[in-house]
C-alpha positions as CSV (number, residue, x, y, z in Angstrom):
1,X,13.0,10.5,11.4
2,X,9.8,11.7,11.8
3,X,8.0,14.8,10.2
4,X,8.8,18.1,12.3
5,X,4.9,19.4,11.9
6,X,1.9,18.3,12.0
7,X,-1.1,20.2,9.9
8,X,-3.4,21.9,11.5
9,X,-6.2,19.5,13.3
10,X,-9.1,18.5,11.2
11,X,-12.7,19.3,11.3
12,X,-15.8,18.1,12.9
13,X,-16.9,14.8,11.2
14,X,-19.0,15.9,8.3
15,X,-22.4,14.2,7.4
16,X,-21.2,12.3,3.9
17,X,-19.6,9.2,4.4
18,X,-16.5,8.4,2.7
19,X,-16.3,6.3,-0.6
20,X,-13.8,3.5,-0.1
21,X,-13.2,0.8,-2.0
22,X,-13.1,-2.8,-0.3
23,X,-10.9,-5.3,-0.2
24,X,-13.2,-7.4,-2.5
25,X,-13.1,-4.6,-4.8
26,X,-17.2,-3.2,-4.1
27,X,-17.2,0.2,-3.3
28,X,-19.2,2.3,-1.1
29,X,-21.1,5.3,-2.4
30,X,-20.6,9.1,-0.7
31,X,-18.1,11.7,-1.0
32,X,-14.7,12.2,1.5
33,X,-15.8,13.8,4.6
34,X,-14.7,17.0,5.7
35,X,-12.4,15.2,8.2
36,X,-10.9,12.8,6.3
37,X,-10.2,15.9,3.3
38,X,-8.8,18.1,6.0
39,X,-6.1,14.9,7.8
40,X,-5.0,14.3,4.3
41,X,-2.5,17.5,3.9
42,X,1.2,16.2,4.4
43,X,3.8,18.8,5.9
44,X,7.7,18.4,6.3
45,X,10.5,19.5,8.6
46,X,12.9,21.6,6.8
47,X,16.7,22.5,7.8
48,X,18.1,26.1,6.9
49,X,20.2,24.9,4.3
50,X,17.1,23.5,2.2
51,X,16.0,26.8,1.1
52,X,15.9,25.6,-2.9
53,X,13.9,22.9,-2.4
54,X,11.2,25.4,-0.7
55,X,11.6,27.5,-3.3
56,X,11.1,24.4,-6.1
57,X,8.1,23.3,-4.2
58,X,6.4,26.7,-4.2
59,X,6.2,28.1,-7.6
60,X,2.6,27.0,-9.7
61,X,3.6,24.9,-12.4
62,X,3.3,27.2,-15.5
63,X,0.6,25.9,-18.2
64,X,1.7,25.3,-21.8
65,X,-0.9,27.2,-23.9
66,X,-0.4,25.6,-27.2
67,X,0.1,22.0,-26.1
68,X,-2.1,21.2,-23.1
69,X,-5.3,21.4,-24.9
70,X,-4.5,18.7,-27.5
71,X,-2.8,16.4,-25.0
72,X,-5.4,16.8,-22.2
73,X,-7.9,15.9,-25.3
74,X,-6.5,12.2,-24.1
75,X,-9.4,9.9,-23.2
76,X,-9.8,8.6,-19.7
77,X,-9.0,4.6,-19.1
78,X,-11.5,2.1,-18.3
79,X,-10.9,1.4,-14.8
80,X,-8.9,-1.3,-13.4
81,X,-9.7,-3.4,-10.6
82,X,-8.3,-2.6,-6.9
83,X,-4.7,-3.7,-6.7
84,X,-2.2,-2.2,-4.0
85,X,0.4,0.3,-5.8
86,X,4.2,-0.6,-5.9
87,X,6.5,1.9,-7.2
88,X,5.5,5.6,-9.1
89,X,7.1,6.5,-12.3
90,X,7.3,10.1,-13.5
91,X,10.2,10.3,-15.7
92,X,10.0,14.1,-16.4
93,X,11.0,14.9,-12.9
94,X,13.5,11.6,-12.8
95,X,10.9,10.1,-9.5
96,X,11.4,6.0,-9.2
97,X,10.0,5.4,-5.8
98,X,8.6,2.6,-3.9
99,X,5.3,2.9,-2.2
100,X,4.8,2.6,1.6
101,X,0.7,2.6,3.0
102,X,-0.1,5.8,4.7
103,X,-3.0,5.9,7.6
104,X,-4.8,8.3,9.7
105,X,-3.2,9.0,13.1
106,X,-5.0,8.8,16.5
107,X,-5.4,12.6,15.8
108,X,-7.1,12.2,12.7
109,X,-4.0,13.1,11.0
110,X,-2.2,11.5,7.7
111,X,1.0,9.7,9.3
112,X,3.8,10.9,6.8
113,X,5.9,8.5,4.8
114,X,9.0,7.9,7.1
115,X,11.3,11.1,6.7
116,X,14.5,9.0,6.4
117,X,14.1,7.6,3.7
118,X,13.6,10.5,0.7
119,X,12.9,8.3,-1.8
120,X,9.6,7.2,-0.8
121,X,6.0,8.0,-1.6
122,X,3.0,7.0,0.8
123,X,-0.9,6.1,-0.4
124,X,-3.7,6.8,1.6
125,X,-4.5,2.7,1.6
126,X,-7.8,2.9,2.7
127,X,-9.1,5.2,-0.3
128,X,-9.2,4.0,-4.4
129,X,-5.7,2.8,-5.5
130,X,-4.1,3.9,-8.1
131,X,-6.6,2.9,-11.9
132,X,-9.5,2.1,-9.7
133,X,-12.4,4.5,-10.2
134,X,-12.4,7.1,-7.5
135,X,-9.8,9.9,-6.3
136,X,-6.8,7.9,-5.3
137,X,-4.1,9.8,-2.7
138,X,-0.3,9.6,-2.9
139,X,1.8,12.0,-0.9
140,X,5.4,12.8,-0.1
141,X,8.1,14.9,0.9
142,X,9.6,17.8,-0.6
143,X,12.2,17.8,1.4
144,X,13.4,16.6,4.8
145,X,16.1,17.8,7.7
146,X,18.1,15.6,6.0
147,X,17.5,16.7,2.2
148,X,15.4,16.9,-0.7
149,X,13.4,14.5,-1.1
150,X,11.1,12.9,-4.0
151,X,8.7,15.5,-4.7
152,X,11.0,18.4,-4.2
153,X,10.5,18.6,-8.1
154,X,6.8,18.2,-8.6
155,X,6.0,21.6,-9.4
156,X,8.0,20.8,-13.0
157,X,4.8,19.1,-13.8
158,X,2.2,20.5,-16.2
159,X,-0.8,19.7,-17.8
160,X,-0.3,16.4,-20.6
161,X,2.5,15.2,-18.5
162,X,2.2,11.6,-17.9
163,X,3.7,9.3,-15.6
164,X,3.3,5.5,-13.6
165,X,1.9,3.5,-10.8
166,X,2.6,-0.5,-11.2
167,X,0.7,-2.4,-8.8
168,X,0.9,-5.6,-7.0
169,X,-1.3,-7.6,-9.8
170,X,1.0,-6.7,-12.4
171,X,-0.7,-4.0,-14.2
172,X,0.8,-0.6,-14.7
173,X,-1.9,2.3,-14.9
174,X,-0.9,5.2,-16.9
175,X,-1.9,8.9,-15.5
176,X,-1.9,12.3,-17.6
177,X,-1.8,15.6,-15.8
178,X,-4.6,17.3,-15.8
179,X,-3.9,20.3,-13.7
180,X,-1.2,21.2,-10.8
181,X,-2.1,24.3,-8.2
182,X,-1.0,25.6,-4.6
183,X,-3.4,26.4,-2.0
184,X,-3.0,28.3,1.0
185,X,-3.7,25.4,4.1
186,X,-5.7,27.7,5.8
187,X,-7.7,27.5,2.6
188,X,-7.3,24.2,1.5
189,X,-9.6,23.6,-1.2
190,X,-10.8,19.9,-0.1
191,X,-14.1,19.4,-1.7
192,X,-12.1,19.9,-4.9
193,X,-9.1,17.6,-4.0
194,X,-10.5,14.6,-2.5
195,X,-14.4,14.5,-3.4
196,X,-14.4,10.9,-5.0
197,X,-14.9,10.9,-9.1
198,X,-16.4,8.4,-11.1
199,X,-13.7,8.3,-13.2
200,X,-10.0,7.1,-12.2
201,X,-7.9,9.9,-11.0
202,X,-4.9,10.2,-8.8
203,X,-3.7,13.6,-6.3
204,X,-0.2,14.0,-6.0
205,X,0.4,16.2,-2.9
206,X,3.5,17.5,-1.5
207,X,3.6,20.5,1.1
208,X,4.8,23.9,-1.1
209,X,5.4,27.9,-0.4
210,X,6.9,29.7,2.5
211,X,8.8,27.2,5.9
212,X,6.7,29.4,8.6
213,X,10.1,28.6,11.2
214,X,7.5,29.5,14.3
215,X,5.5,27.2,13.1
216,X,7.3,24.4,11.8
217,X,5.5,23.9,8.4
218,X,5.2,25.2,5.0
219,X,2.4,27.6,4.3
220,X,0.8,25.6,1.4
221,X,0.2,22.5,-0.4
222,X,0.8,21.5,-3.8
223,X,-1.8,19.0,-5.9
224,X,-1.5,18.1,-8.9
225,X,-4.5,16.6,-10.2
226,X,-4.4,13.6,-13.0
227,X,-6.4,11.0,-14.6
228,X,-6.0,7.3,-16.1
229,X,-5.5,7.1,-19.8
């Protein structure tokens, strides 16, 4: 079942190029582009009786004073090399999901993972993977008109949390939390999200707030920003 919204449409091409790795692993230089920053928001359908999950998705993940700084203190990991992702970990929120690629519609849009199946997370395959230097993308549903879905809890994270991405070769990179906010969409932040990084980092994104029902989508986005260790 598909997604019931789309986001708004993107902007005009910008002049950076984008920095995507390639299949042979060499990258090329230049931050996202305005277009690609603005397709990559993810919105779901939501049924009256999903109210919680809205509700879950919404609230900014509160910020443990005395134990962030000390666990954020963690180093960042040397990266790895590029290897498709497989299945994400996070045990605090109880998420074991497989991955599926996600790409850009004719529109210019991110194509949703597949809303049927709500245990399912989708990475933007032609970005940095997962422990490959650069901002790597993986998105999912809140919830669905069928239910809640795998990142109806991801607002439970908060900085130091940690969690998993194994990958086709093998390897499992390991993530810490670095940060997790909500942004209006008509004020999405996307410099911040998605300019690449020299350093691996991953953005988990889910839509969050308010289900505007004449509009058929949630008023904001959550990210919550993390890096290798």
């Amino acid at each position: 079942m598909a997604a019931g919204s789309s986001c708004p449409n993107p902007d005009d091409p910008g002049p950076d190029g984008p920095d995507f790795a390639e299949a042979d692993g060499t990258r090329r230089t230049g931050r996202l582009p305005v277009w690609v920053a603005a397709a990559l928001l993810l919105t779901v359908a939501l049924l009256g009786g999903h109210g919680r999950a809205s509700d879950a998705a919404g609230r900014t993940p509160a910020e443990s004073a005395d134990a962030a700084p000390s666990r954020q203190a963690r180093q960042t990991g040397e990266a790895l090399s590029r290897s498709a992702p497989t299945r994400l970990l996070i045990p605090k929120i109880a998420v074991d999901a497989p991955f599926t690629t996600l790409t850009l519609a004719p529109s210019g849009q991110l194509e949703p993972p597949p809303a049927a199946d709500t245990n399912l997370v989708g990475w933007y395959a032609e970005g940095p993977a997962p422990g490959e230097a650069g901002t790597a993308i993986i998105a999912g549903h809140v919830d669905t008109k069928i239910s809640a879905a795998v990142f109806v809890r991801l607002a439970e994270l908060e900085p130091g949390d940690g969690f998993s991405v194994l990958r086709a070769d093998g390897t499992k990179a390991d993530f810490v939390v670095d940060s997790a906010d909500t942004f209006a969409k008509d004020d999405f932040p996307s410099e911040r999200v998605y300019a690449d990084t020299n350093r691996p980092e991953v953005r988990l994104i889910t839509c969050a707030g308010d289900y505007d029902h004449d509009a058929k989508d949630y008023t904001e986005n959550l990210v919550v920003f993390a890096h290798l260790v």
